[in-house]
N, C-alpha and C positions, 0 to 999 in steps of 0.2 A: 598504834596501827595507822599512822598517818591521815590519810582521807578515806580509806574502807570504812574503817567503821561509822564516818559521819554518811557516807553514800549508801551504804545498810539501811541506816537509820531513814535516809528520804526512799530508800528501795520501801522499806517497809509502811510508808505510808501513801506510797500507790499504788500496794498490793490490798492495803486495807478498801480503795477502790475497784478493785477485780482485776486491777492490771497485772497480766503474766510478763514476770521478770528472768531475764537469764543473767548472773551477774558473774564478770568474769577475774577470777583471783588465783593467785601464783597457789599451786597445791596444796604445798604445805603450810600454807596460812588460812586455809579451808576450816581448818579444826578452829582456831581461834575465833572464825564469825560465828560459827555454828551456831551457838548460844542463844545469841541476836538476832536471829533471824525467825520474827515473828509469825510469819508467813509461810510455810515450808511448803506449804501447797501449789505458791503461784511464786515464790523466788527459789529459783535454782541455782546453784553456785556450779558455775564452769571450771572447770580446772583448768589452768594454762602452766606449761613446762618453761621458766626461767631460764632461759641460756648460762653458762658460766661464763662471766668479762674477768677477764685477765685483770687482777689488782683486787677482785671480790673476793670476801671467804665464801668458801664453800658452803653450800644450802643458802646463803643471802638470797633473800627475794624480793624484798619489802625495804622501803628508809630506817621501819625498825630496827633491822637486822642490823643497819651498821653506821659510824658516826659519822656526823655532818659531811665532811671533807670527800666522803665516797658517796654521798647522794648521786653525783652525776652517772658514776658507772650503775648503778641501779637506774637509772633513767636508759643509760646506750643497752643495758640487758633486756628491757621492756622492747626497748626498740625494735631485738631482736627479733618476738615473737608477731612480727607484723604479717608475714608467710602464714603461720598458724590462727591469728587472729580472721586471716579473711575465708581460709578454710570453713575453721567455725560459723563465720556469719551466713557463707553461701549453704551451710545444710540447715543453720539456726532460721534465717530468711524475717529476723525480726522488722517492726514496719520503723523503730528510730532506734539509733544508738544515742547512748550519751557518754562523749568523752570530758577527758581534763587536758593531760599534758602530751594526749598523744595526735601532736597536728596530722601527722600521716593519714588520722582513721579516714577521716570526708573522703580522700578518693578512694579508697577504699570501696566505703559505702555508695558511694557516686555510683561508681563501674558497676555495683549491683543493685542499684534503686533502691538504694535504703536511703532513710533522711538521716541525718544526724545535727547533734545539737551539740557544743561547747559546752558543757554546764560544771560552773564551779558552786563548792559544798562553802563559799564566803559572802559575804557581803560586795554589792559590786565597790562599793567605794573605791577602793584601792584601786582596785584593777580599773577602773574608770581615768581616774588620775593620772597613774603611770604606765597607761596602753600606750606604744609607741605608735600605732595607726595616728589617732590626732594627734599625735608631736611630727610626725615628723617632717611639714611642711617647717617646725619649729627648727628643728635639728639641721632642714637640708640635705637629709643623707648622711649627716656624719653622727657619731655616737652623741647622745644625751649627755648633758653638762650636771651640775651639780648646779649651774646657773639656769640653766632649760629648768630643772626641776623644780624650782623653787616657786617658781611661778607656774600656777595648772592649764591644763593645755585649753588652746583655742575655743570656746564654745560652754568652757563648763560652765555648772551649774554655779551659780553661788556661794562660797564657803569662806567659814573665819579659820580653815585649817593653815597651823603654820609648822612648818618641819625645822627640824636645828642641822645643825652644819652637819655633826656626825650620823646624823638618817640619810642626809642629800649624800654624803660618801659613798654611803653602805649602797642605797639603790642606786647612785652613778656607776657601781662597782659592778653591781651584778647586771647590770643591762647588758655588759660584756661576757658576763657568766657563762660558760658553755657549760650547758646541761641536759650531758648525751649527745653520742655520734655527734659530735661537733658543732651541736646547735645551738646559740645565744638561747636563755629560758624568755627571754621576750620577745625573742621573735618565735618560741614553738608556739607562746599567748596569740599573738598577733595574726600569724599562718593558719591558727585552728580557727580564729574568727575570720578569718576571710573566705575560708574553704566550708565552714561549716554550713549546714541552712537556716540554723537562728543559734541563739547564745542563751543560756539561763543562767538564773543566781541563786540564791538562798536569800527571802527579804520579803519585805512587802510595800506596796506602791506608797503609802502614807508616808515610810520613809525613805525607803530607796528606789523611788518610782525618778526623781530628776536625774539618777546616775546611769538607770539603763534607758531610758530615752533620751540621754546623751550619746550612751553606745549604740544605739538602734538608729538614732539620723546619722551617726558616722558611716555603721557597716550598711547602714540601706536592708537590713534585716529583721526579726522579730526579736525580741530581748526581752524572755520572761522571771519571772519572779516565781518561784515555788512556796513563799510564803517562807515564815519564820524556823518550819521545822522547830518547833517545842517538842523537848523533849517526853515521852510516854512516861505515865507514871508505872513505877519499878514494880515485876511480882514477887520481890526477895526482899529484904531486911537486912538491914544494914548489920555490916560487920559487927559479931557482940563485943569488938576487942575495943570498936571505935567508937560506940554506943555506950559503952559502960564507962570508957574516958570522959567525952561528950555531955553525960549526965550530969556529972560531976560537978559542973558549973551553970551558973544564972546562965537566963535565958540572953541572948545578944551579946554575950560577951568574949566569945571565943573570936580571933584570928585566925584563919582557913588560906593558906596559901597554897600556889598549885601553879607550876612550870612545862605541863604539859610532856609528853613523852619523848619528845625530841630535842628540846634545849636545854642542855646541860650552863651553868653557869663557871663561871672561872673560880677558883676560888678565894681571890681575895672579894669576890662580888657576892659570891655564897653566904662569905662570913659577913660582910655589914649587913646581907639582909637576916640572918640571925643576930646580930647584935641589935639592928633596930625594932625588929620583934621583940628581945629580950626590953631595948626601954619602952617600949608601948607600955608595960604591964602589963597589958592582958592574957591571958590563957592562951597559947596558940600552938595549932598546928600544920606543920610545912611538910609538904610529898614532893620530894626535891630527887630525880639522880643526883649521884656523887657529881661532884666538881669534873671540870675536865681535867684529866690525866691521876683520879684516884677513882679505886675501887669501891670504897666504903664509905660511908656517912659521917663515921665513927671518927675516920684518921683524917678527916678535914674541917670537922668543929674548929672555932675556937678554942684558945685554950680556958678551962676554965668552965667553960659555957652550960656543960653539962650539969655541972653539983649545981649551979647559979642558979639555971631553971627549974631545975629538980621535977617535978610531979605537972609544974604548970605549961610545957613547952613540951610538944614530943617534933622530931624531925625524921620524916620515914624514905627512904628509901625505895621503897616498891608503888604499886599497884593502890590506889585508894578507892573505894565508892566515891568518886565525888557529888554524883547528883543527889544521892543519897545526906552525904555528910555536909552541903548547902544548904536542906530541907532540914537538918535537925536543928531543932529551938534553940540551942546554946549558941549557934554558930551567928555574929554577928556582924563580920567584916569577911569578901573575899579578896584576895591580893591575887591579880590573873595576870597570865602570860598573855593576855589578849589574841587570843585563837580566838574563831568564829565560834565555835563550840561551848566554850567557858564562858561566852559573853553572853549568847543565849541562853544559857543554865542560871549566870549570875541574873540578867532581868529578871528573869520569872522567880527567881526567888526574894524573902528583904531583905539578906545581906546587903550588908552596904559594900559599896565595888571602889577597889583602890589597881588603879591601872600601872602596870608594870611590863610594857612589850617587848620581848626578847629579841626572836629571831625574823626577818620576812617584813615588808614594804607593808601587808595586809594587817599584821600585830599592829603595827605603827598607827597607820590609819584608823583602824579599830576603835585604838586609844583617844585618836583625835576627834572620833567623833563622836565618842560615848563622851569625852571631858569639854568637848566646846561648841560640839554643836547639837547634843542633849544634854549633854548639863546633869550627867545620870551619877558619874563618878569623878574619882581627884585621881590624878597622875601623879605617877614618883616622880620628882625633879632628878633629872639627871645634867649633866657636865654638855655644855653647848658645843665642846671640840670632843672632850672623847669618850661621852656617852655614858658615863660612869654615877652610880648612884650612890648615895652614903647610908650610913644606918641613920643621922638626923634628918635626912629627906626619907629614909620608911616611916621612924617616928612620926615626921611632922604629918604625911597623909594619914594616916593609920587616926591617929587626933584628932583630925577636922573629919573626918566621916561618923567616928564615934562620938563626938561630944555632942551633947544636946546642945550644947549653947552658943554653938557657932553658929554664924550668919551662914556661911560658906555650906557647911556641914546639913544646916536644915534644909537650903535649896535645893544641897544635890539629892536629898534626900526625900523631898515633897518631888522632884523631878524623876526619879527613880521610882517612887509608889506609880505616880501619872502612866509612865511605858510601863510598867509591869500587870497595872490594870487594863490598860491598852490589850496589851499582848494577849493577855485572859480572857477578855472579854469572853461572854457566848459566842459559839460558832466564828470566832474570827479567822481563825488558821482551816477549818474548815471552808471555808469562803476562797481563802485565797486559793488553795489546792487545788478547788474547785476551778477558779478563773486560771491558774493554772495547767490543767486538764484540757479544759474548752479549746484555748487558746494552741495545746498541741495538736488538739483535733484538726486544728485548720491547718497548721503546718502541713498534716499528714495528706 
C-alpha cells in the first residue's frame, strides 16, 4: 500500500492525542485501510475519484495496483484530482495539511489560509543528501552528476556514507525521472519544500536531529521530527499457518526475509538469494513477489531447490504478518528491503538485521546508515558496477550476524541491543510526539 499505510499508522497516533484527522484516499482503497484505523472517531477517510491516465488499467489508483514502470501515470492521475482536492479543503477548512509528492497542495493551501507541511513517512537522511535545493549552487543549473553525487552537498553534517558507482547511476538517473505531468520526482521534492511552511520526518533528534537542521538552515524554515513511529503492539495473533511452522524450531534460528510490496526482484537475483539461504543452513522464510515477468513462486525456483529445502525453507508469495512473524522467538535473522518501515520493526525487535536495499535513493541510505553509521546491521556485498549480489555474499552476511564468535557479528549485535533499548525506553516516542505536537502549535 505504498505510503498509506505507514501515514495511517502516524495518522493514528495523533489521534491517540485528540487530533481530528481527515485522511484523503483514492476510494477503492478505502476498504483496504479500514482495518487500521484505530481511531474511527477522530480519523475520517475522505474519498477521492482517481482520473483514468491513458496507459493505466482501469480501477489503478494506488503504486499497488500497478508495476514500477507505470508509477509515473499514477503520479499524473493524482495530479489530476487537484480541482477536487481544493474543493474539499475549502468545506473541510482544516488548520494544516500534510502532503508528500504533491508540490501543487501549498498554493493551494496558501489561497485559503491553511498551513501545510511537506511531511515524509522516511528517515530525512536520504532526502537530506540528495535534495537538489543545496546542490544546486553544486550543479550550476545543469543536471546532477554521478560525480556531484558522490560527494554530499555543501554544509552537511558529517558522515562515513560511501555510495558505489551503480547507486550514483541509479540516483543520477532519476534526478531526470519525470514523475507525473511532466515533472522531474526531485524537483516535485524540492518545489514542495520551498512552497511549504515547514517540512517533517519520521525520526528523532538524538539521530536524525543533524539532517533536518541541515534542511531547516537551507529552507529558512521549521523541520520537524515526528519521532520513530514504533510500531503498536498487534490485537490479533499471528497466522496459525506461520506459528505452527515457526514453532517448529529453536529459538533465534529461523531466517525471515522480506522485499516489501513493491520491488519485485529479477529472477536470476531471486534465485541466488534462495540459494544463499539454502547455504546458510538455517530454517528460513522468504515473502518475496514472483520475479519480474513470472506469475508464480513455483515456476521461478531453482531447479531442484524445492525437494533440497524440503520442510526447512518455505518461499511465499502473498501477504505475511510481518511484525508479528519478527516478534516470534524462532525468528533470528531479518534480511530487509531497507524501507523506512522494515527498519523500524527490525530495531525494536532482536532479530539480527542483514541489509539488502532494492529499489529508491532512501533503501540505499537506510542501509548506509544502519551499517556505518550505527553499526546495527551487515550489508549484502553487491558488484561495485552492476549492483548485483551472489548467493556467497547472502551466505557470508547471514554468518557474521548469526555466529556468536564473530568479532564483527558481536559488535553489530551489542550495537543493535543499545538502539533497540534506546528506542524502548519509557516514554521515549511519547516525548517526541509530544515535541512534535508543541512545535506544530507554533507553526499554526
Amino acid at each position: 500500500m505504498g505510503h498509506y499505510t505507514p501515514l495511517l499508522h502516524f495518522s493514528n497516533k495523533l489521534a491517540k492525542r485528540g487530533h481530528r484527522i481527515s485522511f484523503f484516499v483514492p476510494r477503492t482503497t478505502i476498504s483496504k485501510l479500514q482495518h487500521l484505523n484505530l481511531h474511527p472517531h477522530l480519523i475520517t477517510f475522505i474519498p477521492i475519484t482517481v482520473p483514468h491516465v491513458h496507459g493505466l488499467p482501469r480501477e489503478a489508483e494506488t503504486t499497488s495496483d500497478v508495476p514500477f514502470s507505470l508509477f509515473p501515470l499514477i503520479a499524473t492521475a493524482m495530479d489530476q484530482t487537484e480541482n477536487d482536492i481544493e474543493l474539499l479543503l475549502q468545506e473541510l477548512n482544516p488548520k494544516i495539511v500534510f502532503f508528500d509528492f504533491q508540490h501543487w497542495l501549498p498554493n493551494i493551501t496558501r489561497k485559503l489560509g491553511i498551513k501545510s507541511m511537506q511531511y515524509w513517512i522516511l528517515y530525512p537522511f536520504a532526502m537530506a543528501y540528495f535534495d537538489k535545493g543545496p546542490r544546486q549552487r553544486q550543479s550550476q543549473g545543469n543536471d546532477l552528476t554521478e560525480s556531484d553525487l558522490m560527494k554530499p552537498p555543501p554544509g552537511f553534517p558529517d558522515s562515513s556514507v560511501k555510495l558505489h558507482a551503480h547507486e550514483l547511476r541509479f540516483v543520477a538517473s532519476t534526478m531526470k525521472w519525470e514523475f507525473g505531468s511532466g515533472v522531474p520526482i526531485y524537483d516535485r521534492f524540492r518545489i514542495g519544500r520551498e512552497l511549504a511552511d515547514a517540512i517533517g520526518f519520521k525520526g528523532c533528534r538524538e539521530i536524525d536531529g543533524p539532517y533536518t537542521d541541515f534542511l531547516e538552515n537551507f529552507y529558512k524554515k521549521p523541520c520537524l521530527l515526528s519521532g520513530p513511529l514504533l510500531p503498536e503492539p498487534s490485537n490479533i495473533a499471528l497466522e496459525e499457518k506461520w506459528k505452527s511452522w515457526l514453532d517448529r524450531f529453536k529459538p533465534g534460528s529461523v531466517v525471515y526475509c522480506a522485499f516489501g510490496s513493491e520491488t519485485p526482484l529479477q529472477q536470476s537475483q531471486f534465485q541466488e538469494l534462495l540459494l544463499g539461504l539454502e547455504l546458510t543452513g538455517f530454517p528460513f522464510l522468504a515473502a518475496s513477489k514472483p520475479p519480474v515477468g513470472f506469475d508464480s513462486i513455483e515456476e521461478a525456483l531453482p531447479e531442484g531447490f524445492k525437494e533440497r529445502v524440503e520442510e526447512r525453507g518455505v518461499v511465499y508469495g502473498g501477504w505475511v504478518q510481518q511484525q508479528l512473524v519478527l516478534e516470534h522467538p524462532s525468528v533470528g535473522c531479518f534480511i530487509t528491503h531497507c524501507g523506512s518501515a522494515s527498519i523500524t520493526e527490525a530495531l525494536v525487535n532482536t532479530c539480527q538485521i542483514v541489509l539488502l536495499p532494492r529499489l529508491g535513493a532512501d533503501h540505499v541510505m537506510n542501509a548506509r546508515m544502519m551499517s556505518m553509521e550505527l553499526k546495527v546491521g551487515i550489508e549484502i556485498e553487491k558488484g561495485e558496477e552492476d549492483g548485483l549480489f551472489t548467493k556467497e555474499s547472502v551466505f557470508k552476511a547471514v554468518k557474521i550476524v548469526m555466529d556468536d564468535e564473530s568479532e564483527v557479528g558481536r559488535e553489530v549485535r551489542e550495537n543493535h541491543s543499545k538502539v533497540k533499548n534506546f528506542l524502548l525506553s519509557k516514554d521515549f516516542e511519547t516525548s517526541c510526539l509530544d515535541s512534535f505536537c508543541r512545535k506544530l502549535q507554533d507553526i499554526l
